[in-house]
C-alpha positions in Angstrom: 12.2 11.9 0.3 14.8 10.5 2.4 14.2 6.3 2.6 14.1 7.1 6.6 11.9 10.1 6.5 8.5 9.6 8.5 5.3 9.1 6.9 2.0 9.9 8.2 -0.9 9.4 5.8 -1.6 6.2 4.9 -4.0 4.5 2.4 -4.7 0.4 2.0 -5.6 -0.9 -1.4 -5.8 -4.7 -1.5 -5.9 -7.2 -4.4 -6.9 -11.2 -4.0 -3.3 -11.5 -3.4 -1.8 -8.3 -2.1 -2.3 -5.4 0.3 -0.5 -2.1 -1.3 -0.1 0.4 1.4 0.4 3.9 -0.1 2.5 6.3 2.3 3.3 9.5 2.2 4.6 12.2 5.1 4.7 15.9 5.1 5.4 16.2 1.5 2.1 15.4 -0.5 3.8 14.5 -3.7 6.2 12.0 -2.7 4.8 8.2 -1.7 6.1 5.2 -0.8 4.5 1.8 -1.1 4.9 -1.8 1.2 3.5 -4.8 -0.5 2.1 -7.4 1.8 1.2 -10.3 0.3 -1.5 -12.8 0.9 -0.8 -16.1 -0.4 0.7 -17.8 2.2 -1.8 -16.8 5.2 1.0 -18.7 8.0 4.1 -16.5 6.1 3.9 -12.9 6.3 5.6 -11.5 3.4 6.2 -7.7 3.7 8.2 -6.1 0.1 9.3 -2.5 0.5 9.4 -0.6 -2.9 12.2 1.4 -2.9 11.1 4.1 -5.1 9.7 7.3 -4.2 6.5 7.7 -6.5 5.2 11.3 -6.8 1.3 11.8 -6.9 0.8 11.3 -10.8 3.5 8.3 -10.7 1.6 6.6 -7.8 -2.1 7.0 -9.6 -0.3 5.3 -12.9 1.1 2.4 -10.7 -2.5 1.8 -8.7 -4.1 2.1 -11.8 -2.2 -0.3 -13.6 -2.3 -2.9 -10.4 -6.2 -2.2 -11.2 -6.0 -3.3 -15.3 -4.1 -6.0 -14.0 -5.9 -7.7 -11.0 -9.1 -6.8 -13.2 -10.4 -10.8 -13.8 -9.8 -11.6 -10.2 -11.4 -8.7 -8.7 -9.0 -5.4 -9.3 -8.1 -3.4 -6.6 -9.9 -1.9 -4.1 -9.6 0.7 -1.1 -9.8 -0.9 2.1 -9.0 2.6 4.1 -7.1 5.4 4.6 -5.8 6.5 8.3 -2.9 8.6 10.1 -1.9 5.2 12.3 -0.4 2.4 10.6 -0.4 0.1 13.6 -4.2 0.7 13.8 -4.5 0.6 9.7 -2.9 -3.1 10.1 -5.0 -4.4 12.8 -8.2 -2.8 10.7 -7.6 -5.2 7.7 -6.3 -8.4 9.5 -2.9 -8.2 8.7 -1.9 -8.1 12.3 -3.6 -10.0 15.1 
């Protein structure tokens, strides 16, 4: 996947200190990830991942975010949605 290639599906995982937003375009197999993080609620802190995960990659990744983030709540779907701009607004990121 080109780094400028559209995506299109989207799906929002969050942690007690991160958003993961999983996206992927026209080919299922290949993902991309933003990490927002939460910490600093007056900072918004956006990291772009620059690697292109494919579909088994991606579920090894979540699930280790998962083992990890385990004794402070692991991680958990917020949503999935074609519209990132409405997928921000749903979960608070944007205002």
């Amino acid at each position: 996947m080109e780094s400028d290639a559209c995506l299109e599906k989207f799906v929002i995982y969050e942690t007690q200190a991160r958003f993961y937003i999983v996206g992927r375009g026209k080919n299922k197999d290949q993902k991309r990830i933003l990490k927002i993080d939460r910490s600093e609620p007056s900072e918004l802190v956006l990291v772009e991942d620059p690697t292109v995960y494919s579909d088994r990659q991606c579920s090894a990744l979540l699930q280790q975010l998962a083992e990890g983030n385990r004794s402070s709540g692991g991680l958990r779907l917020v949503t999935k949605a074609y519209g990132i701009a409405w997928c921000l607004s749903v979960v608070g990121v944007v205002r």
